[in-house]
C-alpha positions, -999 to +999 in steps of 0.1 A: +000+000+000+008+039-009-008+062+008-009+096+024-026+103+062-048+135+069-020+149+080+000+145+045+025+126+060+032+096+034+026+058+041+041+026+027+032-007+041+036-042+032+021-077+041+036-112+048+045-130+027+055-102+005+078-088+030+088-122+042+100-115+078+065-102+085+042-068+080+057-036+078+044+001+078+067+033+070+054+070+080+071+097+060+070+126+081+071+160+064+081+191+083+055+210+096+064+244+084+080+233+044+109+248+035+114+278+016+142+297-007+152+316+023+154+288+042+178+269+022+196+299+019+200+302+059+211+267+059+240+271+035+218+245+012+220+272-017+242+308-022+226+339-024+242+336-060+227+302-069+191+315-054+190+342-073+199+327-106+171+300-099+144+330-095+154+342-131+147+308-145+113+306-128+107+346-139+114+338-178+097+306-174+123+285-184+117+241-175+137+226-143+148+189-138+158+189-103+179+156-104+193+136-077+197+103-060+169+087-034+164+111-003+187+137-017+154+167-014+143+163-049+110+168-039+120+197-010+143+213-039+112+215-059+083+227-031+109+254-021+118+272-058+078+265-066+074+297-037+091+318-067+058+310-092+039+347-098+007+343-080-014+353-109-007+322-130-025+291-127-005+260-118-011+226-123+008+199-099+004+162-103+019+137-080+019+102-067+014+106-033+007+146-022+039+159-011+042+192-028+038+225-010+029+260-021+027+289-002-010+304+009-010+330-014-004+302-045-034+281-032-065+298-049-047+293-085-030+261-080-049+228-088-030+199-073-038+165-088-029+130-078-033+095-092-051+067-077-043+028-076-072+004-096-099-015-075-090-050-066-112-059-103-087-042-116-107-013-126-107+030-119-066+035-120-051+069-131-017+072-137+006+100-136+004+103-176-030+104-174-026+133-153-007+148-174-026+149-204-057+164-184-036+191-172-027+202-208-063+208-212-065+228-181-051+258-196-023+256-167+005+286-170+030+261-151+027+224-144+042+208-115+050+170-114+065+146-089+096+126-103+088+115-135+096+076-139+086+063-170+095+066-205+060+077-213+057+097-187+088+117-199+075+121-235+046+132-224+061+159-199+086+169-234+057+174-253+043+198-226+073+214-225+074+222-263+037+228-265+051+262-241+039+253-207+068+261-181+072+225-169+087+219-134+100+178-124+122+160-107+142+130-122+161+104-100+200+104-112+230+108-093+251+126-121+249+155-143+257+130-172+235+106-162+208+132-165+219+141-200+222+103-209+184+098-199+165+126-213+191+119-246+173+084-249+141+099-247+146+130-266+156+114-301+123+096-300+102+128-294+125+148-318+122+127-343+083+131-341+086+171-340+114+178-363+098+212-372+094+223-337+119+240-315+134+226-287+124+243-248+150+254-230+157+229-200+175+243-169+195+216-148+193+216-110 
């Protein structure tokens, strides 16, 4: 089971024999009070420098992989630089399990979506990419997603991206090159599809 509590805090658990030494259940905590730019600032996490060059990629809408390995603050990374979104656009975030913050005065434009797991028949599942088409019929002015896993997924998010929508993910990777290496093998595909289009800019974090 994946699941979030009231409280947002997220939950994994699994039964016997599946986990074979018997049930389990993990609780996710989040922090209370969700870190912002400032805050990574004050905790040497980012420079003034680094902060301020992020805020210009948010203000000319450019697209941000945040990229790292598992429990790096992907996901922290990417609730804290959403703070910088103007509070006149409309965003869109879709996720797996709700772990994305925005500050109170986003909430009244921001739609946040998540998917939901099929029935035991099978039946009523929607996926991430699911998601992510609806949202490109939502007339969003940014779109939000949690880490984007699959390959459809990811050509789905490209084509948002050069459709114009400011497109905000992150991507599990534990290099710079690996990053390159796995939106490369994706990319081709999509280009190859869109040859007369022009490529969005991507910004790396």
């Amino acid at each position: 089971m994946d699941a979030h509590l009231l409280s947002g805090d997220r939950v994994a658990s699994t039964l016997f024999p599946v986990s074979t030494a018997g049930n389990t259940i993990t609780i996710r905590r989040f922090a209370r009070n969700p870190w912002t730019i400032t805050t990574l600032i004050a905790n040497n996490t980012l420079s003034k420098e680094m902060a301020a060059f992020i805020w210009l990629a948010m203000h000319y809408e450019m697209n941000i992989l945040v990229a790292g390995g598992t429990a790096s603050g992907k996901t922290s990374m990417l609730s804290a630089i959403s703070g910088l979104l103007p509070t006149n656009q409309r965003v869109i975030s879709i996720e797996d399990t709700r772990e994305i913050t925005l500050p109170e005065e986003l909430e009244w434009n921001w739609v946040p979506l998540t998917t939901r797991n099929p029935n035991p028949e099978g039946q009523g599942e929607v996926t991430m990419l699911d998601l992510i088409v609806s949202s490109l019929r939502m007339r969003p002015d940014r779109i939000i997603a949690g880490e984007v896993r699959r390959k459809a997924q990811a050509e789905t998010m490209f084509e948002a991206m050069h459709t114009g929508h400011s497109v905000y993910t992150t991507i599990h990777a534990d290099t710079v090159e690996q990053v390159k290496r796995r939106k490369t093998q994706i990319r081709i595909q999509i280009l190859s599809n869109n040859s007369n289009r022009e490529s969005g800019n991507i910004f790396y974090l």
